[in-house]
C-alpha positions, 0 to 999 in steps of 0.5 A, spaced: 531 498 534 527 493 538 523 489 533 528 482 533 529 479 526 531 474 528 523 472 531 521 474 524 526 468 522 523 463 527 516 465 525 517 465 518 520 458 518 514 455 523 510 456 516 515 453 512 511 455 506 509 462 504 505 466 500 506 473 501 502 479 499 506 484 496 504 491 494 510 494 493 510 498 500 515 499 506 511 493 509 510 488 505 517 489 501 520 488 507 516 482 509 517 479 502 524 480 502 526 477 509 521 471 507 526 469 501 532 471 504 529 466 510 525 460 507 527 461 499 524 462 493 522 454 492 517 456 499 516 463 498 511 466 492 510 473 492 504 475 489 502 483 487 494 484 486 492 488 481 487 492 479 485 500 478 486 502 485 494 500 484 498 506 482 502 503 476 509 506 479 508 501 485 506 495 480 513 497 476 516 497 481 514 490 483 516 488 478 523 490 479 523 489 487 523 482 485 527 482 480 533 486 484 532 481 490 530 473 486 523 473 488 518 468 485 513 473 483 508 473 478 502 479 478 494 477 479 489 481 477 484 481 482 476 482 481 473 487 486 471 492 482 466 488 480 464 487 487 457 493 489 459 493 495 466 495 494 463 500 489 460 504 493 464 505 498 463 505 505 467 504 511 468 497 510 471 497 503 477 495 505 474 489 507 471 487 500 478 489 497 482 484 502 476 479 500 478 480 492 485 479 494 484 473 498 480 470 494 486 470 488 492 469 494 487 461 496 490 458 490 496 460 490 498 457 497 492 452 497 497 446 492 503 447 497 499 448 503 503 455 504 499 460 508 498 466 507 502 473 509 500 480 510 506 485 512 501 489 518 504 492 523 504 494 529 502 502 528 497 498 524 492 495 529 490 502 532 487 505 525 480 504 522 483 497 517 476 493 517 481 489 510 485 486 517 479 482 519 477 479 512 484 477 512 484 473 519 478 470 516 481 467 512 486 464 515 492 469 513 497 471 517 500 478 520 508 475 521 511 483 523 505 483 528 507 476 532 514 479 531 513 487 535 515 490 528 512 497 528 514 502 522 519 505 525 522 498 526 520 496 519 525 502 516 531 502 521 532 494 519 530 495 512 536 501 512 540 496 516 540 491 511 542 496 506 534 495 502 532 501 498 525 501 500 528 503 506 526 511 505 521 510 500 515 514 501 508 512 505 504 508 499 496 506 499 492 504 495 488 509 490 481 508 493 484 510 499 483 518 497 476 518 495 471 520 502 467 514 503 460 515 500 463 517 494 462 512 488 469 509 485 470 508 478 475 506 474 476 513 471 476 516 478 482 512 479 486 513 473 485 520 474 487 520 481 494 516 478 495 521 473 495 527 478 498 524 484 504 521 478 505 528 475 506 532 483 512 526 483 515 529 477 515 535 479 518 533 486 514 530 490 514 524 493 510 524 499 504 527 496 495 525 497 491 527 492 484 527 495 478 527 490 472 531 491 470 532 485 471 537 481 477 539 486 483 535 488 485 536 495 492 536 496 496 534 501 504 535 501 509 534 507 509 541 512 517 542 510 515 542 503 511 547 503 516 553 502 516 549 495 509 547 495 508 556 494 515 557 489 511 552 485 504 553 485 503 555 478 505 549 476 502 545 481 496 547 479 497 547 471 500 539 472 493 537 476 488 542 472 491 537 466 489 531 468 481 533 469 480 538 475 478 543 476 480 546 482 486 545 486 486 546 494 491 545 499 490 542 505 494 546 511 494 540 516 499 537 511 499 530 508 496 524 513 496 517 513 489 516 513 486 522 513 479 519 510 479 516 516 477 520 521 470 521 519 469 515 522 472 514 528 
């Protein structure tokens, strides 16, 4: 591991209040974690932001994280479905998300005059990820960052500190599986939820489902694929359910930021 938790720590406690944006990934669970571990649930507030581009599993599972671990938790719903910009879906609507995220996690921080963290990381900064700069506007801060935590490092520590989002699956926000220029709707998200929790209960736990329509463009891991074939008829039965039409396979396999390519 060459990310040093300590330098986390110091980092942290230069701040000496936090608020912390947790989604329930790897990342931010991490963060939350170390920052009520280093500085207290008196100085550290986590907050989830909710809105239709959370899955529901994830908020659940926030819920229980902060429960497991005592952090001072609560779950904000955030506005930028109400937002056009955010609506029609270009390559800057993570920034109109991470707006409406900060606009709710300002009067959180503001009355202890804590600052604002997002658990980025290093393999972070080389991706299409305009949401970043809304936050740096802001005034927020990237800890994981400062410190040289890559994904990798955020996992190893994770593991090290016996915390069970150690392995859990890579997490992103719903409107993330719809291409740019593809209007989101709240019944597109729901859909996209519904399909992707219904491939988890079949067993699979890393898994996009990408939406075009009609048809749902699904993404597995390459050594899932074996199960992927044996279990086709039940795939296609869990996502033709919840309202496609058709079901595809991707043979590149499951990316993070697959979306994203169109407009490197």
């Amino acid at each position: 591991m060459t990310a040093d938790l300590q330098a986390l720590r110091d980092n942290l406690q230069s701040m000496e209040r936090v608020v912390v944006a947790f989604s329930g990934g790897v990342d931010s669970a991490f963060l939350a974690w170390v920052a009520n571990d280093t500085l207290g649930p008196d100085a550290v507030h986590c907050f989830t932001a909710v809105s239709p581009s959370l899955a529901e599993s994830e908020l659940e599972d926030c819920s229980a994280l902060a429960q497991e671990w005592g952090l001072n938790w609560s779950a904000v719903q955030t506005s930028e479905m109400e937002n056009a910009a955010y609506r029609i879906n270009d390559s800057d609507r993570c920034y109109h998300c991470k707006s409406a995220l900060m606009d709710v996690a300002g009067p959180l921080a503001d009355p202890d005059n804590a600052i604002v963290v997002l658990g980025v990381n290093l393999d972070d900064l080389g991706d299409h990820r305009p949401g970043q700069a809304a936050a740096q506007e802001r005034e927020a801060r990237f800890p994981l960052v400062d410190a040289g935590f890559s994904k990798v490092d955020i996992r190893q520590h994770s593991k090290t500190l016996g915390l069970r989002i150690w392995s859990k699956p890579a997490a992103a926000c719903l409107a993330s599986r719809v291409p740019y220029g593809t209007e989101v709707t709240v019944p597109l998200l729901r859909r996209l939820d519904r399909a992707e929790a219904a491939l988890k209960a079949l067993g699979f736990q890393q898994v996009r489902v990408r939406d075009y329509g009609d048809v749902a463009r699904l993404e597995f891991e390459l050594d899932q694929f074996p199960l992927v074939f044996e279990r086709r008829t039940d795939i296609v039965e869990a996502v033709v359910a919840v309202g496609y039409r058709y079901a595809t396979l991707d043979l590149e396999g499951f990316r993070s930021g697959n979306l994203n390519h169109s407009i490197r």
